[in-house]
N, CA, C and O atoms as CSV, one atom per row, in Angstrom:
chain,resi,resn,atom,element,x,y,z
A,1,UNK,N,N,-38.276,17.008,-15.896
A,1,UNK,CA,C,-37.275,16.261,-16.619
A,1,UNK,C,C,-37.826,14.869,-16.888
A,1,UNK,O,O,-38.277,14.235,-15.933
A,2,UNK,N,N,-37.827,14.366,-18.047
A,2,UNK,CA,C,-38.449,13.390,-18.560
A,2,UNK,C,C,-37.162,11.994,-18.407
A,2,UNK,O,O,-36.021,12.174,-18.833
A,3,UNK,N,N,-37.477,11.004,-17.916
A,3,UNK,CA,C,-36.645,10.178,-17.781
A,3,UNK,C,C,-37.372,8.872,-18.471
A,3,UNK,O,O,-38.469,8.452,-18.104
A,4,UNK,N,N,-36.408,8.168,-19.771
A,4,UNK,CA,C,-37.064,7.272,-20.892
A,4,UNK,C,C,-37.040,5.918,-20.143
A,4,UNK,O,O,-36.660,6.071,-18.982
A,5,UNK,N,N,-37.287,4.845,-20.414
A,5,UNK,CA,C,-37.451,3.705,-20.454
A,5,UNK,C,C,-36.387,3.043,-18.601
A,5,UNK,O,O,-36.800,2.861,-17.456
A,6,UNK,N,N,-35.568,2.957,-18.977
A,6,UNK,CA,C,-35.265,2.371,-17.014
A,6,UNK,C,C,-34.003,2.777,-16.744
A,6,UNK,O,O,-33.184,2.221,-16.011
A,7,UNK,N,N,-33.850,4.060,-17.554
A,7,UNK,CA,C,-32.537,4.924,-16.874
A,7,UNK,C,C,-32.758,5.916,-15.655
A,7,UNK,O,O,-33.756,6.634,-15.734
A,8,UNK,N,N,-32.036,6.029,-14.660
A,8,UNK,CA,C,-32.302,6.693,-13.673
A,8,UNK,C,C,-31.330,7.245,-13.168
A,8,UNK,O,O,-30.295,6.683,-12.807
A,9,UNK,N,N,-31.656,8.719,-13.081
A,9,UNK,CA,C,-31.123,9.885,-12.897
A,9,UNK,C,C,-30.677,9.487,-11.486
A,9,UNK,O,O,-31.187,8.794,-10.606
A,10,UNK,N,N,-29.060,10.473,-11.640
A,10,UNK,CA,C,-28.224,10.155,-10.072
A,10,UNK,C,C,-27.992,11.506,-9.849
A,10,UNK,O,O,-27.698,12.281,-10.758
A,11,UNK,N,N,-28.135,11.899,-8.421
A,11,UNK,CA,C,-27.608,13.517,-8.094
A,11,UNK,C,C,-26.442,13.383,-8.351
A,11,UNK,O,O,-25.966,12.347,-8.816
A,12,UNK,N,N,-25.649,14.664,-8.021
A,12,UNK,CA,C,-24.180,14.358,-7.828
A,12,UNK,C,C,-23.454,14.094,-6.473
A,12,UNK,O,O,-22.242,14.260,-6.334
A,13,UNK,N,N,-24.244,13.695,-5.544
A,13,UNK,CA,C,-23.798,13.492,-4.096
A,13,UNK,C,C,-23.839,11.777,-4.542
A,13,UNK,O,O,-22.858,11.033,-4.536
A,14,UNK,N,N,-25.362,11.371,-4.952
A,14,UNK,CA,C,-25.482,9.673,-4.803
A,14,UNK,C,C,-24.239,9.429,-6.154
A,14,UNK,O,O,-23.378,8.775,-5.566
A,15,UNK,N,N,-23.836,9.586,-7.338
A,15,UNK,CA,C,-22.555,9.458,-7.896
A,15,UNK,C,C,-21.109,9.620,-6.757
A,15,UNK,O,O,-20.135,8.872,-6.846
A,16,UNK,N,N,-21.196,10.439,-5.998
A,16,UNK,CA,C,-19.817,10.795,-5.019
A,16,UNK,C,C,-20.082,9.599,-4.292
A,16,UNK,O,O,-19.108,8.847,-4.305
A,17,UNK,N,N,-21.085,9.154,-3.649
A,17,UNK,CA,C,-21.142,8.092,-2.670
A,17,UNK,C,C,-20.908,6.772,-3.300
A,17,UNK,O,O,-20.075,6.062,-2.736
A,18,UNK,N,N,-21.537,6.269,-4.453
A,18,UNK,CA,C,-21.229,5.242,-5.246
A,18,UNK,C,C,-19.555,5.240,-5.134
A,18,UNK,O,O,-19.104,4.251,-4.558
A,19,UNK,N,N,-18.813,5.987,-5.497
A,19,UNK,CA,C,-17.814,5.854,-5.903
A,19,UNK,C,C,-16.814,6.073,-4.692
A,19,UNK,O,O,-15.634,5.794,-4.901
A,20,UNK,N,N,-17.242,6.627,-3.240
A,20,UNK,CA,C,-16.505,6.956,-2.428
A,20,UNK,C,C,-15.894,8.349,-2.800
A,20,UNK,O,O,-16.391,9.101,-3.638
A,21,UNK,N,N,-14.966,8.558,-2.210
A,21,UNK,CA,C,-14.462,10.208,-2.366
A,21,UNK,C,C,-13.019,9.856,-3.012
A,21,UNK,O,O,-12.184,10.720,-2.747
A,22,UNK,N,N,-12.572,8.859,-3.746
A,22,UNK,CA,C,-11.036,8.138,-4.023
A,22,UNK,C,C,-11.024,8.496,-5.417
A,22,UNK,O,O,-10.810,7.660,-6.295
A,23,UNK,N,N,-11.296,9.982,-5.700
A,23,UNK,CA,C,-11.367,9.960,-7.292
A,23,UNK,C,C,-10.097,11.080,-7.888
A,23,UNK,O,O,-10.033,11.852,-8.845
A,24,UNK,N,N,-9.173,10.701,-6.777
A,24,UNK,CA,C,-7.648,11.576,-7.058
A,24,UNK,C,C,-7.331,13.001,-6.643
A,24,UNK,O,O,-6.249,13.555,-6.451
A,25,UNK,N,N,-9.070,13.609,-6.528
A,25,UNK,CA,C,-8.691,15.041,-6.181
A,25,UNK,C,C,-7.963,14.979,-4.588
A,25,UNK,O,O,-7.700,16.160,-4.364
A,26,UNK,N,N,-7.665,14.431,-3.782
A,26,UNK,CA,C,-6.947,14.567,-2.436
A,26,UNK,C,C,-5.597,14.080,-2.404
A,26,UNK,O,O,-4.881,14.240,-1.415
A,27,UNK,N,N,-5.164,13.398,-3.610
A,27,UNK,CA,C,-4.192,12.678,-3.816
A,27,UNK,C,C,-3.983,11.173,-3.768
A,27,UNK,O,O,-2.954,10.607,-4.136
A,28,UNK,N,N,-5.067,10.585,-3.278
A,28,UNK,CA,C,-5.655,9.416,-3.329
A,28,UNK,C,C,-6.496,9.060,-4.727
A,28,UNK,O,O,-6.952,9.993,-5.389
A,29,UNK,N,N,-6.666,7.821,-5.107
A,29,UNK,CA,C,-7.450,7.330,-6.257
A,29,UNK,C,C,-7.407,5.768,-6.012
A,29,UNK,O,O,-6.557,5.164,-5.358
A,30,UNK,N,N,-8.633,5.175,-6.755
A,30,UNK,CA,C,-8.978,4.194,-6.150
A,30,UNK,C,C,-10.181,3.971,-7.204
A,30,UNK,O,O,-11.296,4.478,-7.082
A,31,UNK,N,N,-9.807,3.202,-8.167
A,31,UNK,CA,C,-10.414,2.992,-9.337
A,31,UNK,C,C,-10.046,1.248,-9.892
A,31,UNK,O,O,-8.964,0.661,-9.884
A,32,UNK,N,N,-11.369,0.782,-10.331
A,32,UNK,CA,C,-10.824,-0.331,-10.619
A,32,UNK,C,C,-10.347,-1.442,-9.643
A,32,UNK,O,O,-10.271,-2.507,-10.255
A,33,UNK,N,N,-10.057,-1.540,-8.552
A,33,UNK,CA,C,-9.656,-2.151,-7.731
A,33,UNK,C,C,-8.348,-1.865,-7.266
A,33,UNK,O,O,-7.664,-2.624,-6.579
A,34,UNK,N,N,-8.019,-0.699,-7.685
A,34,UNK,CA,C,-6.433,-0.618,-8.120
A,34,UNK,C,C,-6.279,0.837,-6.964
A,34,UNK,O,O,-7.186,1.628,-7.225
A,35,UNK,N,N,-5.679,1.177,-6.186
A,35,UNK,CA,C,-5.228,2.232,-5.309
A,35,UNK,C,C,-4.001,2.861,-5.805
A,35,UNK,O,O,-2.970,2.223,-6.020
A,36,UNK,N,N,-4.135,4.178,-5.991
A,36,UNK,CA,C,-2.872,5.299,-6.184
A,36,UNK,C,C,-2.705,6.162,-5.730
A,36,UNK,O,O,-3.411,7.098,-6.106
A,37,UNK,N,N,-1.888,6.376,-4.857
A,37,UNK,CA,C,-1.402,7.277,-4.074
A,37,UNK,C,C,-0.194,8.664,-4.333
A,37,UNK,O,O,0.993,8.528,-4.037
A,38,UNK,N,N,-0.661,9.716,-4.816
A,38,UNK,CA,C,0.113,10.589,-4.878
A,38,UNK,C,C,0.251,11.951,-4.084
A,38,UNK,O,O,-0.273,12.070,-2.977
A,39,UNK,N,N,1.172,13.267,-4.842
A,39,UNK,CA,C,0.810,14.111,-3.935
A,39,UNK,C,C,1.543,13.977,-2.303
A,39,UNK,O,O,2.509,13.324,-1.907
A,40,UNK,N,N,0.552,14.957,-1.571
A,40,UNK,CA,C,0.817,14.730,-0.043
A,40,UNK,C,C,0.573,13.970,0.517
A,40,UNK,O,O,1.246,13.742,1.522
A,41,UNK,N,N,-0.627,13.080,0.148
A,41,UNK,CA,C,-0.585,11.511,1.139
A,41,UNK,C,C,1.089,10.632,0.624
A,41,UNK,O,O,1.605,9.970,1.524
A,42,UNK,N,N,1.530,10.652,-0.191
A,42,UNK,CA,C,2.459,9.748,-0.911
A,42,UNK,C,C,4.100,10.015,-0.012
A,42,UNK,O,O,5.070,9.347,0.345
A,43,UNK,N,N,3.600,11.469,0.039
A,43,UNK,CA,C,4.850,12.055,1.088
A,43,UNK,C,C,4.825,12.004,2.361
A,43,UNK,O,O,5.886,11.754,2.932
A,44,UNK,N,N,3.669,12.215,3.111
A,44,UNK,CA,C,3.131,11.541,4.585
A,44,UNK,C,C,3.461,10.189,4.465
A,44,UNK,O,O,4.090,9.886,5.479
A,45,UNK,N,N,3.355,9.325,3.794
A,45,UNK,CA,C,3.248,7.885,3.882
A,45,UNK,C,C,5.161,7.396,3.960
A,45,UNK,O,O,5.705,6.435,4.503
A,46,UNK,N,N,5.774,8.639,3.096
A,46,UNK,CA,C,7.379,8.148,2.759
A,46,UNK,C,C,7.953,8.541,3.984
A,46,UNK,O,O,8.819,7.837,4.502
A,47,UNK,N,N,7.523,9.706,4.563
A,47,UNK,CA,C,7.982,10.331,5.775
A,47,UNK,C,C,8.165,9.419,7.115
A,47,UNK,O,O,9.205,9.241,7.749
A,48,UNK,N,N,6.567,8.771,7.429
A,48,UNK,CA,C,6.512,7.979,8.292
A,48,UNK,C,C,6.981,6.608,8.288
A,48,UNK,O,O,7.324,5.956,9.274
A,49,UNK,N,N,6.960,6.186,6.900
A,49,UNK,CA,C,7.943,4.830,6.872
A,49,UNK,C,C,8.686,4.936,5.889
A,49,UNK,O,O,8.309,4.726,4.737
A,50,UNK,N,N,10.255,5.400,6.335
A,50,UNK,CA,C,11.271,5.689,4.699
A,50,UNK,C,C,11.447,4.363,4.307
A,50,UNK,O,O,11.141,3.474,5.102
A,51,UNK,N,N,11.942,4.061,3.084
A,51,UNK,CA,C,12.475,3.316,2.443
A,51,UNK,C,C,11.390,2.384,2.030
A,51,UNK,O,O,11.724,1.601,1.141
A,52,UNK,N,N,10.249,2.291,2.438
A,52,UNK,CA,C,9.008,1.824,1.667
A,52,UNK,C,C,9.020,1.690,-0.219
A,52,UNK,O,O,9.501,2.529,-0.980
A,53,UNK,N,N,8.514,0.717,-0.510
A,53,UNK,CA,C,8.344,0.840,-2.034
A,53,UNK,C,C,6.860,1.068,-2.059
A,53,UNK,O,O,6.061,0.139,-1.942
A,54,UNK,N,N,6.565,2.118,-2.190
A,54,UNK,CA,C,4.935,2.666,-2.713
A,54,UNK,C,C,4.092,2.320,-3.347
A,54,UNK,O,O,2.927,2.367,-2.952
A,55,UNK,N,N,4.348,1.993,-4.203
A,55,UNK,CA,C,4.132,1.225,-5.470
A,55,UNK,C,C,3.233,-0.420,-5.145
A,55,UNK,O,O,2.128,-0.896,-5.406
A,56,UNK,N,N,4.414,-0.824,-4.475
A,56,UNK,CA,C,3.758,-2.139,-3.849
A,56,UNK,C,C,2.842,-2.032,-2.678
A,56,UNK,O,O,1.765,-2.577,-2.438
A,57,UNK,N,N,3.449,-1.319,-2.126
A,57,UNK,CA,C,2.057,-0.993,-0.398
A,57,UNK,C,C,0.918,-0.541,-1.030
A,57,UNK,O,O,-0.063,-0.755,-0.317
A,58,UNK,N,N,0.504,0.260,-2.587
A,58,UNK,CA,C,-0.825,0.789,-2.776
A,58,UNK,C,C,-1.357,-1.206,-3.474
A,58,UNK,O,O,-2.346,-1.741,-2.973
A,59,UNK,N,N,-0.706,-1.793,-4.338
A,59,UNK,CA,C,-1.049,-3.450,-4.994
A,59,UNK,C,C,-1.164,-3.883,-3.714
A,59,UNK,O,O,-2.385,-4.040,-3.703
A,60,UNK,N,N,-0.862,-4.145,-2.795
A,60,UNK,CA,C,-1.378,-4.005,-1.401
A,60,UNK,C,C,-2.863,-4.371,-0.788
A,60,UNK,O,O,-3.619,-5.267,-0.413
A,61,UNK,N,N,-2.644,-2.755,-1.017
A,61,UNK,CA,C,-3.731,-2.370,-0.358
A,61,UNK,C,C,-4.954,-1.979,-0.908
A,61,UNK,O,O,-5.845,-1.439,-0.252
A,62,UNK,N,N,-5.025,-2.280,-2.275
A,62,UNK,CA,C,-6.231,-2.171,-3.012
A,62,UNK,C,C,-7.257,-3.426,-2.456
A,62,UNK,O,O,-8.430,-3.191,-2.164
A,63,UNK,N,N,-6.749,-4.569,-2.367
A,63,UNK,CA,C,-8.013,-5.608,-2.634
A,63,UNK,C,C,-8.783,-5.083,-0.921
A,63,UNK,O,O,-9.991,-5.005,-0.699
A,64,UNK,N,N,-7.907,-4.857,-0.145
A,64,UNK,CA,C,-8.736,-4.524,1.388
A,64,UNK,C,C,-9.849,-3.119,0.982
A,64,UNK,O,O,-11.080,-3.091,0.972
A,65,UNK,N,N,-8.837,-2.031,0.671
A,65,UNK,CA,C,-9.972,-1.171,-0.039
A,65,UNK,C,C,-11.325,-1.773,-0.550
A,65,UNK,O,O,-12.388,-1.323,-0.121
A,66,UNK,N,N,-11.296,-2.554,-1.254
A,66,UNK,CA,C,-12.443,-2.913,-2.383
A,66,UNK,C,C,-13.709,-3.157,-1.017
A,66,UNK,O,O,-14.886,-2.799,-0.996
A,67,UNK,N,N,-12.843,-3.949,0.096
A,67,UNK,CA,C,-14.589,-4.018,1.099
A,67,UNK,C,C,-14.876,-2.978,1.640
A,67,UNK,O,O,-15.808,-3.060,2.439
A,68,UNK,N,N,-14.251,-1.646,1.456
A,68,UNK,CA,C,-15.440,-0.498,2.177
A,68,UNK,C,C,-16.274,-0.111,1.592
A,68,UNK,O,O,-15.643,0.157,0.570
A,69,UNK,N,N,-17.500,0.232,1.327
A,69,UNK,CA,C,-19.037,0.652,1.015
A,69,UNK,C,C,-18.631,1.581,0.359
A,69,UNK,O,O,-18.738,1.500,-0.865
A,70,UNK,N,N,-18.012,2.807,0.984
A,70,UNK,CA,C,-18.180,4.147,0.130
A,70,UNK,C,C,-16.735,4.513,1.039
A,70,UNK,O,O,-16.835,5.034,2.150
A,71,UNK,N,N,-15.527,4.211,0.494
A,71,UNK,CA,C,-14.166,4.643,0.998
A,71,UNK,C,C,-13.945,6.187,0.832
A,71,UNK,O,O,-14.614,6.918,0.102
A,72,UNK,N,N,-12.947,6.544,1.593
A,72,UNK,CA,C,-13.065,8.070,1.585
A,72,UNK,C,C,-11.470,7.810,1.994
A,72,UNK,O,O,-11.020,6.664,1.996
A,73,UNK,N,N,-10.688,8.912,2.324
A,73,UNK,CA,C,-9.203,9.322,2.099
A,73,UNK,C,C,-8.945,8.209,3.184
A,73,UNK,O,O,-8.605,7.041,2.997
A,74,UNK,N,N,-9.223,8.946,4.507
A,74,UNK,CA,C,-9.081,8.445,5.760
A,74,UNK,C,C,-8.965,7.026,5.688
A,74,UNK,O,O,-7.928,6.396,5.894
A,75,UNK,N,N,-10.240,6.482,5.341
A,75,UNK,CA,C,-10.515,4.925,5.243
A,75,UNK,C,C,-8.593,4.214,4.364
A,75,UNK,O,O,-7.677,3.634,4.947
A,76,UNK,N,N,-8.668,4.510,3.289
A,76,UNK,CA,C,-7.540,4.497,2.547
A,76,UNK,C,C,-6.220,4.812,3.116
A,76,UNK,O,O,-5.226,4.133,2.860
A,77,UNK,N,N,-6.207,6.002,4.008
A,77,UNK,CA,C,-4.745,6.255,4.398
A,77,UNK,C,C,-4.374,5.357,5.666
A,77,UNK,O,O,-3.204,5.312,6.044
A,78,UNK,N,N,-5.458,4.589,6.370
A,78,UNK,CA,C,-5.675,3.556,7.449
A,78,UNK,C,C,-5.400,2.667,7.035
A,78,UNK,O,O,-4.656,2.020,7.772
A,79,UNK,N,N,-5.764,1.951,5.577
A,79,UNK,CA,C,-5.311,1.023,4.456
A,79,UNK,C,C,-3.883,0.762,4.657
A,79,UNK,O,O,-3.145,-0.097,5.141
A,80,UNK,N,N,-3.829,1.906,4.057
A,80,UNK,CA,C,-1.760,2.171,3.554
A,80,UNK,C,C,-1.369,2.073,4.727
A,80,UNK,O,O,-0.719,1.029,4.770
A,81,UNK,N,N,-1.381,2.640,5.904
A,81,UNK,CA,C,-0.464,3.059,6.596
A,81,UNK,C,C,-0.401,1.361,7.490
A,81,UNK,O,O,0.736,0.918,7.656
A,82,UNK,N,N,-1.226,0.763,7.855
A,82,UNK,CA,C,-1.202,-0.988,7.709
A,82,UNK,C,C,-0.339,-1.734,6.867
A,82,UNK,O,O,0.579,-2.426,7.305
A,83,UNK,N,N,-0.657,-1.588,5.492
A,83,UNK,CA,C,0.242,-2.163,4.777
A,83,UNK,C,C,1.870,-1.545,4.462
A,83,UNK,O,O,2.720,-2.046,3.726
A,84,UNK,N,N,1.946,-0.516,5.141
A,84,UNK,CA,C,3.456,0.276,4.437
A,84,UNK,C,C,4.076,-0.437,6.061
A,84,UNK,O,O,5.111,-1.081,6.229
A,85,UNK,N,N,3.207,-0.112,6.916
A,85,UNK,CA,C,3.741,-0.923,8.539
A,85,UNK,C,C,4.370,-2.151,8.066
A,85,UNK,O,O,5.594,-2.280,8.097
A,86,UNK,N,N,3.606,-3.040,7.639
A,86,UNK,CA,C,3.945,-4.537,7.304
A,86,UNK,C,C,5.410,-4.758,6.977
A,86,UNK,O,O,6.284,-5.325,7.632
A,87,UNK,N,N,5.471,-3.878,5.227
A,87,UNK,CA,C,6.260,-3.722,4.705
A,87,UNK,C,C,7.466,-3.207,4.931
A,87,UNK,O,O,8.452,-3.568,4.289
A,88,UNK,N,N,7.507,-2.215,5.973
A,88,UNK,CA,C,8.910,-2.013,6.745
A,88,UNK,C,C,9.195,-2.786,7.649
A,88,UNK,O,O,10.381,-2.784,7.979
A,89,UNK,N,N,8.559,-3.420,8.146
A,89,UNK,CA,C,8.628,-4.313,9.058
A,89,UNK,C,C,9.454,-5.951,8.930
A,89,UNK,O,O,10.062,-6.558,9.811
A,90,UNK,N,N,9.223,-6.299,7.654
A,90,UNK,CA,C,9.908,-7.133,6.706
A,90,UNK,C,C,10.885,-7.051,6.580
A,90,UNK,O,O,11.347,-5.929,6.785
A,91,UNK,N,N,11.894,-8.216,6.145
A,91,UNK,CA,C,13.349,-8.029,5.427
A,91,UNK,C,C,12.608,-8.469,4.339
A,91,UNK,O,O,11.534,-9.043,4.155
A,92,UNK,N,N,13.971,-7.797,3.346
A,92,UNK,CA,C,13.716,-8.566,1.933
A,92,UNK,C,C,14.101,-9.640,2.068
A,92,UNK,O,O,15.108,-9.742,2.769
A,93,UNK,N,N,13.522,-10.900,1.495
A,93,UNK,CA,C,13.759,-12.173,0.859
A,93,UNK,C,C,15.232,-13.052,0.826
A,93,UNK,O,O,15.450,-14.259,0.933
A,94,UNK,N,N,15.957,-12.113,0.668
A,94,UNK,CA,C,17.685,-12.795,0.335
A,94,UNK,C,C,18.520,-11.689,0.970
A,94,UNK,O,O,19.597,-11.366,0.468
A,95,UNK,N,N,18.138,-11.224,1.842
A,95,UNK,CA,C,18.940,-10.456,2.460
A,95,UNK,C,C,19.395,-11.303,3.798
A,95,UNK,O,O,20.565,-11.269,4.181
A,96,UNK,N,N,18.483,-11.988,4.410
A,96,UNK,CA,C,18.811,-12.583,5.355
A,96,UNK,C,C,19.525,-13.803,5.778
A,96,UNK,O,O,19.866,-14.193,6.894
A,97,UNK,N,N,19.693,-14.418,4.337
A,97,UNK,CA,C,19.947,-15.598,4.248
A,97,UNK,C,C,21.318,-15.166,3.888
A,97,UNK,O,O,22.065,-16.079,4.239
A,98,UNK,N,N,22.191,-13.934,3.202
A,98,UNK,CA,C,23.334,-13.850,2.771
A,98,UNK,C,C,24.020,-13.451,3.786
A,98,UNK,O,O,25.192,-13.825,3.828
A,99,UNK,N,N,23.535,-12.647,4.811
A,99,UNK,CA,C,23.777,-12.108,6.270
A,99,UNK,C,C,24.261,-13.581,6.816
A,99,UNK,O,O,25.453,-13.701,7.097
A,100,UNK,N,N,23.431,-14.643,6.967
A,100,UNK,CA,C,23.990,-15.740,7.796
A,100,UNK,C,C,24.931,-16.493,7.289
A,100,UNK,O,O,25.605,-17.238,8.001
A,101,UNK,N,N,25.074,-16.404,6.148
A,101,UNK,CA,C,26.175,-17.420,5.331
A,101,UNK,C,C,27.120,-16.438,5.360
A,101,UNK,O,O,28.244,-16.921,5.226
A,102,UNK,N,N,27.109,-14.727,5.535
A,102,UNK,CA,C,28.465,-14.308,5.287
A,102,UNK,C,C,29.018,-14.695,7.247
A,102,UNK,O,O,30.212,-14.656,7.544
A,103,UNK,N,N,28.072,-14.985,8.174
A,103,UNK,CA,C,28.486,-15.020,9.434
A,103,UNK,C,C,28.733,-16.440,9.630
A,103,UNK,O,O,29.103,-16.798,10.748
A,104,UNK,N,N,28.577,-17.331,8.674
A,104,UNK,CA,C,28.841,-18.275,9.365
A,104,UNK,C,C,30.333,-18.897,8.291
A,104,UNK,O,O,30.926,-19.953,8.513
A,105,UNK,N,N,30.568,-18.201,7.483
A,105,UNK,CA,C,32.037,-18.183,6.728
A,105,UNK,C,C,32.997,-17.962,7.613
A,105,UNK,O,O,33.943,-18.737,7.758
A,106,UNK,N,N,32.813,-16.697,8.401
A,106,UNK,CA,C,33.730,-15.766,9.384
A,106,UNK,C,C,33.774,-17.056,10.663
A,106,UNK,O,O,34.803,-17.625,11.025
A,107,UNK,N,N,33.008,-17.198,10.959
A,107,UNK,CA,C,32.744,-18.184,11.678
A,107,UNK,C,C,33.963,-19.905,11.518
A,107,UNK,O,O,34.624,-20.498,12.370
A,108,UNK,N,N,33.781,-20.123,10.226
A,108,UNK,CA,C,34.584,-21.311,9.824
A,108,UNK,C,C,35.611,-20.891,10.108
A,108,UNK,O,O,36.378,-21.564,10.797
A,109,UNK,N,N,35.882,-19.866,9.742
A,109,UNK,CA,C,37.562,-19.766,9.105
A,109,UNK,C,C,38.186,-19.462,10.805
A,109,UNK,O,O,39.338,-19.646,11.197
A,110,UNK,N,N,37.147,-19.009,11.503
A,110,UNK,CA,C,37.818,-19.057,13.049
A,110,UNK,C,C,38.289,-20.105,13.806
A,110,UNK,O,O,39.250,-20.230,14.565
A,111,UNK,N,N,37.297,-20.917,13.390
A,111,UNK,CA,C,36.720,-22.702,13.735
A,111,UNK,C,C,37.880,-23.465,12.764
A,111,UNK,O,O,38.144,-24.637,13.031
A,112,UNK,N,N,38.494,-22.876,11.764
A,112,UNK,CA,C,39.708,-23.445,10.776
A,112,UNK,C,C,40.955,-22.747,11.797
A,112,UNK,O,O,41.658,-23.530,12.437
A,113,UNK,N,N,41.104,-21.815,11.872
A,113,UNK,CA,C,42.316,-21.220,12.625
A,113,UNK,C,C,42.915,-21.836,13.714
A,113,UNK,O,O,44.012,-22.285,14.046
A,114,UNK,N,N,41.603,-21.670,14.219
A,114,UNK,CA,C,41.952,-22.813,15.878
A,114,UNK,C,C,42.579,-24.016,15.671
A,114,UNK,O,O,43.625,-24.318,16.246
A,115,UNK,N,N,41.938,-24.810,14.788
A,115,UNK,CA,C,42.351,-26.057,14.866
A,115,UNK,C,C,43.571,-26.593,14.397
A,115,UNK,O,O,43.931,-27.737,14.672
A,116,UNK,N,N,44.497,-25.471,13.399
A,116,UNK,CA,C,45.545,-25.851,12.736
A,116,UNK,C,C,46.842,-25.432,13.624
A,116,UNK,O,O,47.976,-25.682,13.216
């Protein structure tokens, strides 16, 4: 096989390794910097932490992806399952703050009762 000027032929193992094994056939993908998770990892991942937004745990967990050499499922589902942790782990943003103002209303009006 004649190879021209400074192109160089890749098996198909050194292409699989370049790219890691994140090329969707497992339900994982990982292209671009960008992680997608479908399939049975997507349902393992909802199972073990419900109410997760998916979506955001893979925007996540792409830029950590980007430092493994040659990522593979595993590597990735170690990814997610870190960042989906995080993420349940969290309140949302304005949830907590409406929780204390509705307790500290209940609160006044007790602190009003008494005193009249």
């Amino acid at each position: 096989m004649a190879i021209k000027g400074e192109t160089k032929a890749k098996s198909a193992r050194a292409t699989q390794r370049s790219r890691g094994t994140l090329d969707g056939s497992a339900g994982v993908e990982f292209a671009g910097g960008k992680l997608t998770v479908t399939g049975e990892p997507a349902a393992l991942l909802q199972t073990e932490y419900p109410g997760i937004d998916l979506r955001a745990v893979c925007d996540r967990a792409g830029p950590d992806m980007a430092r493994f050499n040659y990522p593979n499922v595993d590597d990735a589902m170690t990814v997610l399952r870190k960042w989906a942790r995080i993420a349940s782990e969290s309140k949302p943003p304005g949830k907590s703050t409406s929780t204390v103002t509705d307790e500290m209303r209940r609160i006044q009006a007790i602190v009003g009762a008494n005193r009249s």
